[in-house]
KOLMARLUM-406276 format. One record per residue (C-alpha): z negated, y negated, x negated; residue in three letters. Coordinates in steps of 0.05 Angstrom, whole numbers, plus 5000, padded with zeros to 4 digits. Last residue first. Layout:
w; v; u; voti
Z; Y; X; ALA
...
REM end
This chain:
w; v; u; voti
8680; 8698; 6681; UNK
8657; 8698; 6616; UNK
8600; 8734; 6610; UNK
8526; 8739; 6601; UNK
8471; 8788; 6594; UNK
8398; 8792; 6611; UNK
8398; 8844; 6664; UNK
8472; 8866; 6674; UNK
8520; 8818; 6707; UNK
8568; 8825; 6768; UNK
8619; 8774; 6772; UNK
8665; 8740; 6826; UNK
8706; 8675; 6818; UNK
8722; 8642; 6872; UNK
8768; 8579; 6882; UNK
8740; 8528; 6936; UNK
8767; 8464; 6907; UNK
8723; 8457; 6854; UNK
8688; 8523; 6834; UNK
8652; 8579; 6866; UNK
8614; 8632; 6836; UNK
8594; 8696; 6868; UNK
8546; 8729; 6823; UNK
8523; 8803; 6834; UNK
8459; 8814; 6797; UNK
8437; 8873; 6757; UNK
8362; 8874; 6753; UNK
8315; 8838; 6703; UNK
8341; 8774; 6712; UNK
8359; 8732; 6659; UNK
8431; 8732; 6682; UNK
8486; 8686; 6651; UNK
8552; 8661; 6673; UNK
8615; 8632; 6634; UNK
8664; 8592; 6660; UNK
8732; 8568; 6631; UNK
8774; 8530; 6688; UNK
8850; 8537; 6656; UNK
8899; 8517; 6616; UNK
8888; 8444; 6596; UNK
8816; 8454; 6598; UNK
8761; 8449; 6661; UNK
8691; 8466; 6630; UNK
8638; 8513; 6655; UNK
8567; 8529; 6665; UNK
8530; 8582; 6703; UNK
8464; 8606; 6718; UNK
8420; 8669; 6748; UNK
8351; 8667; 6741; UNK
8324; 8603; 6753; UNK
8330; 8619; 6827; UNK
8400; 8584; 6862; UNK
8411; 8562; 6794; UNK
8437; 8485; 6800; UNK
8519; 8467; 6777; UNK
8554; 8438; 6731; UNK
8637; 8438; 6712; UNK
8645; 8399; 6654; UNK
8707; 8356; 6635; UNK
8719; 8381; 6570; UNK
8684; 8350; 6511; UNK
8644; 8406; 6487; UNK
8692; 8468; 6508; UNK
8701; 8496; 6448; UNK
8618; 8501; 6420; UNK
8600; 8546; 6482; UNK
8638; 8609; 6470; UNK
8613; 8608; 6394; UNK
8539; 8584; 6406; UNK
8539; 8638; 6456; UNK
8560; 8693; 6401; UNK
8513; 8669; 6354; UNK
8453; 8691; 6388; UNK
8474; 8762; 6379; UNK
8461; 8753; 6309; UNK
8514; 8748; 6248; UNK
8505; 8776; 6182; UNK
8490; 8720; 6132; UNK
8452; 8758; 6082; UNK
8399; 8717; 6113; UNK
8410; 8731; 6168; UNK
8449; 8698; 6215; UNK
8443; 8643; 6286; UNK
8379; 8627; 6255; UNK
8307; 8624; 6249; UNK
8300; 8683; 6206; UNK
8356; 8655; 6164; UNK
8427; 8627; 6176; UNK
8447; 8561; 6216; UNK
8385; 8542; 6243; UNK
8374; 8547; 6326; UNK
8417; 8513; 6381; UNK
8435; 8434; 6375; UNK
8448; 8408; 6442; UNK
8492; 8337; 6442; UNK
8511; 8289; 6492; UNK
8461; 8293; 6543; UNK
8485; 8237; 6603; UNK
8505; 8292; 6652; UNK
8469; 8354; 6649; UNK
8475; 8407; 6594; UNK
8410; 8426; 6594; UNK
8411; 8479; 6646; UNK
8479; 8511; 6638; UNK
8458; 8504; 6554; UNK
8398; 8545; 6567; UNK
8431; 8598; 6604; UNK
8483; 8606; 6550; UNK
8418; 8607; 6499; UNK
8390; 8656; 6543; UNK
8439; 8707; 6547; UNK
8453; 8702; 6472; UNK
8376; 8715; 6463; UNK
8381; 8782; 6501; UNK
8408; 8818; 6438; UNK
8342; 8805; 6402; UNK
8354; 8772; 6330; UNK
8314; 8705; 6350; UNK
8276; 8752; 6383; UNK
8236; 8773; 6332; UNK
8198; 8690; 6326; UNK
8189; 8655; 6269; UNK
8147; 8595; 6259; UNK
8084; 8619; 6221; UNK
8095; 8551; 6184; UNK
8134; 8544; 6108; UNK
8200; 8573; 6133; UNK
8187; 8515; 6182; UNK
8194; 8455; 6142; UNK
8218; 8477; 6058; UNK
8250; 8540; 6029; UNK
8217; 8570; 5984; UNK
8272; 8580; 5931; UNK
8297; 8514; 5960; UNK
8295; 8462; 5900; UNK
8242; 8419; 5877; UNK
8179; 8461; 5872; UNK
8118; 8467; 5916; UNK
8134; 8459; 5976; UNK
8082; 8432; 6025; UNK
8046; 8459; 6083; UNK
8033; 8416; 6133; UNK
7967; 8372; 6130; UNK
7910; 8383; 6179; UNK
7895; 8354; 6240; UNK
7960; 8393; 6273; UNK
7978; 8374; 6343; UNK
8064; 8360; 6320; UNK
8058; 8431; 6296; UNK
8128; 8433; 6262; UNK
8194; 8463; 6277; UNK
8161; 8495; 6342; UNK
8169; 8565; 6372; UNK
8241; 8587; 6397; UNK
8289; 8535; 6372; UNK
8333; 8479; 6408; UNK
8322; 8417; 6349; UNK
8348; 8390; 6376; UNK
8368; 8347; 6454; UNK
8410; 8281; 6431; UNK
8415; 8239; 6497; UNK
8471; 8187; 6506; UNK
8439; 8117; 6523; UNK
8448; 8101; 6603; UNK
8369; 8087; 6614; UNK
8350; 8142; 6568; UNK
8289; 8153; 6614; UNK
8339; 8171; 6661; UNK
8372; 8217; 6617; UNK
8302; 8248; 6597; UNK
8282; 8262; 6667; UNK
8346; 8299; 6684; UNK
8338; 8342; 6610; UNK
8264; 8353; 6624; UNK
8282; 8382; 6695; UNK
8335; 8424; 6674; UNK
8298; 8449; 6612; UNK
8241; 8473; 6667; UNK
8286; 8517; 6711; UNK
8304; 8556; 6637; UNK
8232; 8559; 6605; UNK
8210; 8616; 6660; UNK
8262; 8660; 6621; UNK
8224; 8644; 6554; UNK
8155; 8649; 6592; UNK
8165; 8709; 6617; UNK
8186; 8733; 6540; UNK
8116; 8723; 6519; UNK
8095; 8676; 6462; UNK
8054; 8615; 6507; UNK
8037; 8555; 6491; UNK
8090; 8530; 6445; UNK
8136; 8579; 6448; UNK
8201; 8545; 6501; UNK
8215; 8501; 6436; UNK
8253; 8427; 6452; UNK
8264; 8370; 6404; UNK
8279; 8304; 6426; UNK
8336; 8248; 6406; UNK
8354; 8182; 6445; UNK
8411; 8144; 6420; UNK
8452; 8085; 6403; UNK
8385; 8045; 6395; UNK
8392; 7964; 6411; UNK
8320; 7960; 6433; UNK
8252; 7991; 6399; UNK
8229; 8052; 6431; UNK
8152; 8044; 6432; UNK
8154; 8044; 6515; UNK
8183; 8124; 6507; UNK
8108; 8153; 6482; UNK
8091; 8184; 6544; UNK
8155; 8218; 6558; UNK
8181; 8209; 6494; UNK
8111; 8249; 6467; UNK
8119; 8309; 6521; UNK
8198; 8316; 6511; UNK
8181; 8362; 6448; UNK
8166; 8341; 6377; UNK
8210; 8283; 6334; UNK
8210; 8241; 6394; UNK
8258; 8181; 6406; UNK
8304; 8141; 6368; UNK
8385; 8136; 6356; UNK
8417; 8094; 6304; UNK
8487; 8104; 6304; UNK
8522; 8106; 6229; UNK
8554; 8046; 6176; UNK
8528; 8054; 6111; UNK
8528; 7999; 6067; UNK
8464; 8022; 6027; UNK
8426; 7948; 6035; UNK
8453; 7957; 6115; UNK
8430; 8038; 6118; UNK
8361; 8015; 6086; UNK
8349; 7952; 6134; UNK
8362; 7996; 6195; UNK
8311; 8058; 6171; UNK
8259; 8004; 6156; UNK
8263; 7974; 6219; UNK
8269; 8041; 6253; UNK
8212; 8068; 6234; UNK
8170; 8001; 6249; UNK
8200; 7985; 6321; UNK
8176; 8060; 6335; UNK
8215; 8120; 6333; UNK
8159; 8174; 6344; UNK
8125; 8224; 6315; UNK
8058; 8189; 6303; UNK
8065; 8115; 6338; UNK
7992; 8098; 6337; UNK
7986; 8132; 6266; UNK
8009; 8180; 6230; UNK
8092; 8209; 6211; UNK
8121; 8153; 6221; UNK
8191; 8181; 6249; UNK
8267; 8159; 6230; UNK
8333; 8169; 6256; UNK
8408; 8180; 6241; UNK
8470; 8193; 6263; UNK
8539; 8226; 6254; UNK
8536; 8216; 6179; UNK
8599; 8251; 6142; UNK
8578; 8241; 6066; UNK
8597; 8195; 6015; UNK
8530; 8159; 6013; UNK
8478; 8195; 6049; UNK
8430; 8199; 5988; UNK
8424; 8120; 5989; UNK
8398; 8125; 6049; UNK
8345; 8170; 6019; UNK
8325; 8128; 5959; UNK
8319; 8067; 6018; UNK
8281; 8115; 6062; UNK
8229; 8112; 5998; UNK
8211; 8049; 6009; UNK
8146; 8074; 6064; UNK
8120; 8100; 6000; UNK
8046; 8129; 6012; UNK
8055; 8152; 6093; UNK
8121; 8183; 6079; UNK
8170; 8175; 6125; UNK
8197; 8235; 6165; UNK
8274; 8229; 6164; UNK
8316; 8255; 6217; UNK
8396; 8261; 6202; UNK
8442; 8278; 6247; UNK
8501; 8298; 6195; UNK
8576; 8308; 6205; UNK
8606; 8376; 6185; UNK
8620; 8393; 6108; UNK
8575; 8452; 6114; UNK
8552; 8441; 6039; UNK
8519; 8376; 6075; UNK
8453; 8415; 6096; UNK
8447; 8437; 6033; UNK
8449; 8372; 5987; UNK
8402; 8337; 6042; UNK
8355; 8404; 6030; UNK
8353; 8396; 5957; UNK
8345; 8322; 5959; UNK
8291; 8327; 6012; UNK
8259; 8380; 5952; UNK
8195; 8336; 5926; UNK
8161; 8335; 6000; UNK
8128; 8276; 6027; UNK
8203; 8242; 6050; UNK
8207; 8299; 6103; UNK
8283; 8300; 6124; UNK
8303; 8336; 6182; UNK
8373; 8363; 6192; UNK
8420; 8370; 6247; UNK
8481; 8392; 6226; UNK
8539; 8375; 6274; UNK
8607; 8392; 6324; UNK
8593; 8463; 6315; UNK
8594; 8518; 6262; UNK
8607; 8531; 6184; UNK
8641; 8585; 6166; UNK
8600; 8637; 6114; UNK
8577; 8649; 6048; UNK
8516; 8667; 6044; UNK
8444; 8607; 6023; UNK
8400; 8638; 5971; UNK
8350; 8612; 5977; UNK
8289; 8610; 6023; UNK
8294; 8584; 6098; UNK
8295; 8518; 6127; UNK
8376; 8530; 6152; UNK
8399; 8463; 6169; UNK
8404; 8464; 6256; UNK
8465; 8475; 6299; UNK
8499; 8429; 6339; UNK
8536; 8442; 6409; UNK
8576; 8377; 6432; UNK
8554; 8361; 6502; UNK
8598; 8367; 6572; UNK
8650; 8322; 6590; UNK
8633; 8286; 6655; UNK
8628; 8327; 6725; UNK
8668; 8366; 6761; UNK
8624; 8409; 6810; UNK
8602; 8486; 6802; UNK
8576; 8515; 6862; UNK
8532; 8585; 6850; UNK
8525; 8634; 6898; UNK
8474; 8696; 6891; UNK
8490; 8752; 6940; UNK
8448; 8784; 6993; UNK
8407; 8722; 7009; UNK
8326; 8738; 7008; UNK
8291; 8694; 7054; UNK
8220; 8699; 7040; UNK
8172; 8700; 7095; UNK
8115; 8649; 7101; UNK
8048; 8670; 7074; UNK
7995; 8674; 7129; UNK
7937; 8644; 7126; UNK
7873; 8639; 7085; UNK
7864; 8642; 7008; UNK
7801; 8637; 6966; UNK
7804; 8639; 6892; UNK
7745; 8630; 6848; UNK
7753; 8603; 6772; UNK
7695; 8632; 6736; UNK
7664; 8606; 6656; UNK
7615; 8632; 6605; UNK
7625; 8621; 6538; UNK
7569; 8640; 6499; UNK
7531; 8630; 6429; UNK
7511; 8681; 6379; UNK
7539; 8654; 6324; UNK
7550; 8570; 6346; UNK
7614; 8546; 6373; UNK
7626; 8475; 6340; UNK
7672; 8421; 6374; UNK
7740; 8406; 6350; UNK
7736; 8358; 6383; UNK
7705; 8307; 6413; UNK
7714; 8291; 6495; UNK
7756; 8250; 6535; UNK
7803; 8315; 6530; UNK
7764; 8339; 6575; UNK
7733; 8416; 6561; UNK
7773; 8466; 6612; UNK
7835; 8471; 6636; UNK
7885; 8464; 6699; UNK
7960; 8477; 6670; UNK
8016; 8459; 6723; UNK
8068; 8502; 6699; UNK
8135; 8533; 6687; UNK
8129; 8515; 6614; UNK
8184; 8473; 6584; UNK
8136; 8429; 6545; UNK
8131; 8369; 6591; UNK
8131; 8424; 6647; UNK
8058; 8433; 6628; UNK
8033; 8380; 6669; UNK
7961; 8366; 6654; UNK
7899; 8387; 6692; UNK
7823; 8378; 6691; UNK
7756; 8419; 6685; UNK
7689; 8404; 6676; UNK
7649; 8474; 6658; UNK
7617; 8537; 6667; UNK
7651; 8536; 6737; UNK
7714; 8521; 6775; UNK
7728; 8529; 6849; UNK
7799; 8544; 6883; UNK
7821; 8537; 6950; UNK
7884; 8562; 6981; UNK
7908; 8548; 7045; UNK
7970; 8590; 7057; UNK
8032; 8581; 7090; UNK
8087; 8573; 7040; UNK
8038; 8516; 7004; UNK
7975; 8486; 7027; UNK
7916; 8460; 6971; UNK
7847; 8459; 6942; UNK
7831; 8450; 6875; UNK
7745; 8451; 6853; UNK
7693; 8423; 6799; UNK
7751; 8366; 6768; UNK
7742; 8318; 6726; UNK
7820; 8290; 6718; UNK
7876; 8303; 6759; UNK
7952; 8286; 6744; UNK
7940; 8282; 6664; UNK
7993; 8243; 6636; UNK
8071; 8236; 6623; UNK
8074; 8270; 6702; UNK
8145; 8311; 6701; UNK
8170; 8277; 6768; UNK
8144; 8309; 6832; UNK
8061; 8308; 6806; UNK
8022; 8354; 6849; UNK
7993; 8309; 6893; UNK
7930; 8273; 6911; UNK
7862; 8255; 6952; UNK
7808; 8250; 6915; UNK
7745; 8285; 6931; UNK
7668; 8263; 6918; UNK
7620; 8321; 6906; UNK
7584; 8291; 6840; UNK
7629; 8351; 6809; UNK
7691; 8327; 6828; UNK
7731; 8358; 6878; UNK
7804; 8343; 6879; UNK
7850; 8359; 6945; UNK
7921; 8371; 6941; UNK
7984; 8350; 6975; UNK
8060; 8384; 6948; UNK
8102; 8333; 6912; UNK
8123; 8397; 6854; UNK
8088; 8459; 6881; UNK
8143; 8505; 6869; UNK
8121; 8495; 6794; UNK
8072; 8552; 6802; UNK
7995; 8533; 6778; UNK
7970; 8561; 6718; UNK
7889; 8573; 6703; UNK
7857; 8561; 6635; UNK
7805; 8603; 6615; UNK
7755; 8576; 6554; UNK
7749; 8562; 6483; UNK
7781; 8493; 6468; UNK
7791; 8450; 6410; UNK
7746; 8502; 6367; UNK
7710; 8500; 6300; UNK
7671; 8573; 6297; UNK
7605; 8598; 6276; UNK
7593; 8669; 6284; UNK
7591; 8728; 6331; UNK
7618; 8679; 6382; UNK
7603; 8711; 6454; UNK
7656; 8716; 6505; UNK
7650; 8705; 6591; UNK
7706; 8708; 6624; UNK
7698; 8709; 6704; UNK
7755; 8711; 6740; UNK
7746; 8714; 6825; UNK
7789; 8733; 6874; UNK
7767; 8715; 6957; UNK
7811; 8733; 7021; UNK
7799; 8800; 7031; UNK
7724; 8793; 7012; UNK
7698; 8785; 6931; UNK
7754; 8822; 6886; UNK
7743; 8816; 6820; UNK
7788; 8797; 6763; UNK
7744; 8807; 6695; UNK
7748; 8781; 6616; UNK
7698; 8812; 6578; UNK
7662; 8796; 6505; UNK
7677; 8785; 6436; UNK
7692; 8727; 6402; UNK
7712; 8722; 6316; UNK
7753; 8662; 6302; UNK
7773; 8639; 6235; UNK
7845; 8630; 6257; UNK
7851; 8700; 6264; UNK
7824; 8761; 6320; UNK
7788; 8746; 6381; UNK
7754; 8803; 6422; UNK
7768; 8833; 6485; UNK
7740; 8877; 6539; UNK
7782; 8869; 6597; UNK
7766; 8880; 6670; UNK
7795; 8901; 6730; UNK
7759; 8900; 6787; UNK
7754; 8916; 6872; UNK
7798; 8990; 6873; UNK
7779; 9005; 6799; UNK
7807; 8988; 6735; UNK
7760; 8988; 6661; UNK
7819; 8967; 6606; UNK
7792; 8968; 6536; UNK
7811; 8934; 6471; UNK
7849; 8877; 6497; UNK
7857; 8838; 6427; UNK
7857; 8760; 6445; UNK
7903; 8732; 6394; UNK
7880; 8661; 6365; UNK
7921; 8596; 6390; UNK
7942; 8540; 6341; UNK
7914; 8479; 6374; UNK
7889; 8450; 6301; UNK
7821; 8456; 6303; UNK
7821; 8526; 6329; UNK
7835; 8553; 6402; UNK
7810; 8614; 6439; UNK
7844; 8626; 6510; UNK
7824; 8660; 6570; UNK
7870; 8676; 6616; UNK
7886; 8661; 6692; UNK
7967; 8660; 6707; UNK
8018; 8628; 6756; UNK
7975; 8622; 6818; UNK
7980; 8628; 6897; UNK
8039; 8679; 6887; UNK
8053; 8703; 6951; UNK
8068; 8780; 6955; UNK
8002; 8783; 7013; UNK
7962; 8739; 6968; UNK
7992; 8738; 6894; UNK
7963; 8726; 6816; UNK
8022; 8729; 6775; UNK
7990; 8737; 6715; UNK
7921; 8751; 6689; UNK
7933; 8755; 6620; UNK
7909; 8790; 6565; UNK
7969; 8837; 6552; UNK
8012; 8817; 6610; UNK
7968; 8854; 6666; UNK
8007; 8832; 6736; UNK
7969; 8816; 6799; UNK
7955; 8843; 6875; UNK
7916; 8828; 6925; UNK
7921; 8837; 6993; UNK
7873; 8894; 6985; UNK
7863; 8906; 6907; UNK
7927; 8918; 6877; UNK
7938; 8920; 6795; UNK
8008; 8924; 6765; UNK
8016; 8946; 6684; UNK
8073; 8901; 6647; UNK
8107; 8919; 6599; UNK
8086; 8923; 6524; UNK
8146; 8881; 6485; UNK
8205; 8858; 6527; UNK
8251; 8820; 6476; UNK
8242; 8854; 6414; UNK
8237; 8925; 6459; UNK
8304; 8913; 6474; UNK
8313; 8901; 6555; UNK
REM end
């Protein structure tokens, strides 16, 4: 892998039966006897607006029962130092222990370790213990849960692939929320209630000092390794359109083709250059599935904007409050005013609703969808809690999930999933303003070029492997439309100077066959998938591994035809 994609790799630590992976400042990994028994342990520092500080790993101290960290905080107005330590208390005990001191005042939402549970544990039993010593009986939520699954909770216990594992938390109250609502592979068990204020104040001098104990008996139940990785692909209904995103970066725009069935762009009515961006966004020609933000102070000005859309190709449209009990989401409100200003305008186009952030707000947020919609639309970003690459491959298995639960949240409505990009479009958690633009045109571009929202590896090689992966997994039936990335700039499918990235070439082997009869199918590991459409000619298929080793891929289509590929670490192909 490029070093864009990979970055430091990871250093292995074994202490008995044991064993976990250092991924810069996190615990990950954690395994009894090759069994994971938890996704990650880290300690994370986060401001007032849930924008995440670095942890700097300044030291590594290993022996044969520890491994600790010394750290300190860097950005966001943070400035922690301390340790953060695995230790090894019996053969079947591992404790973490963080504990950071604030060399000076500092607003935080959360300052703490957070612990990750593996999604294999979907509908599996567990056991809550509260601090007053009472325990609830529950279950890993099977469904992505649209709330918190567990709530004040002193200790987790629970039986999966033949261990008992229990774990106790300290220094604080703890409780969980599903993470898959964001496309992490994760059930996320965290300190400081939600119940409670924040930001809260950390004073200088003051500690954070929390544990989460492991302790593991049993056996773990042997894994059944198949020699070669088989995929089934089954007909299925015509597979999505593929969009692209309005480039939100700086002027000026190349020259190039435009791309896809659509241009999805997003309208913030605050701002002083919507016109510039609307005028952009349409130099593509294609149809447009348009998202305005309404601004809080002229709620009239969607009419202006409607009126904007005259004469051009308008494939949709939507609109978002932008506060309030409905922030981010299509309420009977937004669209009111967003129907009544395409009728006084004359403009005839579907009117879809959802979630301008990810799947998390229509999933708890869905019941404030007014009737008659033509659409549901949500934004998906694998970056949102996490910025390593294990977390983009770990993304995949997720989208599949949040793309099934969407569609039957839809209720039979065609489902609109875009902006696709790698860290958010906006910080939907923010309590402070966006940045805004300060002129009227584009020489600063406008959304996201405005945000630290830019990721390397939108130009990493591995990327096109991904996005081909991502659109096998999202590309269920009942989503109509997946728009991938911006169409030029940092966030894009080109550069600036519009040279292509590798990104691009999935987007171009994907965008022909939306429309085809698709031919679907599960990943056998969330590694390896495929996705393919039956033409006029001839069943097109193409296969991607996010695997870190070659894989042989033994693929087998309708009617028992197989097609046979072998595919270098993070690569695709058409097979």
């Amino acid at each position: 892998m490029t070093d864009l994609w990979n970055g430091e790799p990871a250093r292995e630590w074994t202490s008995g039966p044991w064993s976990l992976e250092l991924r810069d400042d996190e615990f990950a990994d954690i395994a009894y006897e090759g069994s994971v028994v938890l996704r990650s342990i880290r300690a994370v520092v986060r401001d007032r607006n849930w924008d995440t500080a670095r942890l700097v790993v300044d030291r590594v101290d290993s022996s044969g029962i520890a491994l600790t960290l010394h750290v300190h905080s860097t950005g966001l107005g943070s400035d922690l130092r301390g340790v953060v330590r695995a230790e090894v208390r019996g053969a079947g005990r591992l404790r973490v222990i963080a504990d950071l001191e604030s060399a000076s005042e500092f607003q935080t939402n959360r300052t703490g370790l957070v612990a990750l549970h593996p999604p294999a544990l979907a509908g599996a039993a567990m056991d809550v213990r509260h601090p007053d010593g009472g325990v609830t009986h529950s279950r890993f939520p099977a469904d992505i849960s649209p709330h918190q699954p567990a709530f004040d909770i002193a200790g987790l216990s629970w039986s999966h692939d033949g261990l008992a594992v229990d774990v106790r938390f300290s220094g604080d109250v703890f409780e969980m929320e599903d993470q898959r609502n964001w496309t992490d592979a994760s059930y996320k068990t965290y300190s400081r209630p939600l119940a409670l204020p924040f930001p809260y104040s950390l004073a200088a001098g003051e500690r954070v000092v929390q544990s989460i104990e492991i302790s593991v008996s049993g056996t773990p139940t042997p894994a059944q390794e198949e020699p070669v990785t088989r995929i089934r692909l089954e007909e299925g209904p015509p597979l999505p359109a593929i969009a692209v995103s309005a480039s939100t970066a700086p002027d000026p725009a190349p020259g190039f083709a435009p791309m896809g069935a659509a241009v999805l762009v997003e309208l913030d009515l605050a701002t002083r250059n919507w016109r510039a961006a609307l005028d952009r966004a349409a130099a593509s020609a294609l149809p447009l599935d348009v998202r305005f933000v309404i601004a809080d102070d002229d709620p009239a000005a969607i009419e202006q904007a409607v009126l904007a859309l005259r004469d051009r190709p308008v494939a949709r449209a939507t609109a978002f409050a932008p506060t309030g009990p409905a922030q981010h989401v299509s309420d009977l409100a937004a669209i009111g005013h967003l129907r009544h200003a395409l009728a006084e305008a004359g403009i005839e186009a579907e009117v879809v609703g959802g979630a301008r952030s990810h799947f998390t707000e229509l999933n708890r947020e869905h019941h404030r969808l007014p009737r008659g919609l033509d659409g549901i639309v949500f934004s998906s970003t694998p970056l949102f809690h996490s910025l390593s690459s294990a977390q983009l491959t770990e993304s995949i298995a997720m989208q599949r999930l949040v793309a099934n639960q969407g569609v039957r949240l839809a209720g039979g409505l065609p489902v609109h999933i875009g902006p696709i990009s790698l860290r958010p479009h906006f910080n939907n958690a923010a309590v402070t303003p966006p940045p805004m633009p300060e002129h009227d045109d584009l020489r600063d571009g406008y959304g996201p070029a405005l945000t630290d929202a830019v990721d390397p590896r939108q130009a990493a090689p591995e990327l096109a492997a991904w996005t081909v992966a991502s659109a096998a997994a999202l590309a269920v039936p009942g989503v109509a439309t997946l728009a991938y990335f911006e169409e030029w700039g940092p966030r894009g499918l080109r550069t600036a100077d519009g040279a292509p990235h590798p990104a691009l070439d999935a987007v171009a082997a994907l965008a022909p066959l939306a429309g085809a009869p698709g031919l679907r199918g599960d990943s056998p590991d969330g590694l390896v998938w495929a996705l393919g459409a039956r033409t006029a000619d001839t069943d097109v298929v193409f296969a991607a591994n996010l695997d870190r080793r070659t894989r042989g891929v033994e693929i087998e289509l309708p009617g028992g035809v197989i097609r046979d590929v072998e595919l270098a670490p993070h690569t695709f192909a058409r097979v």
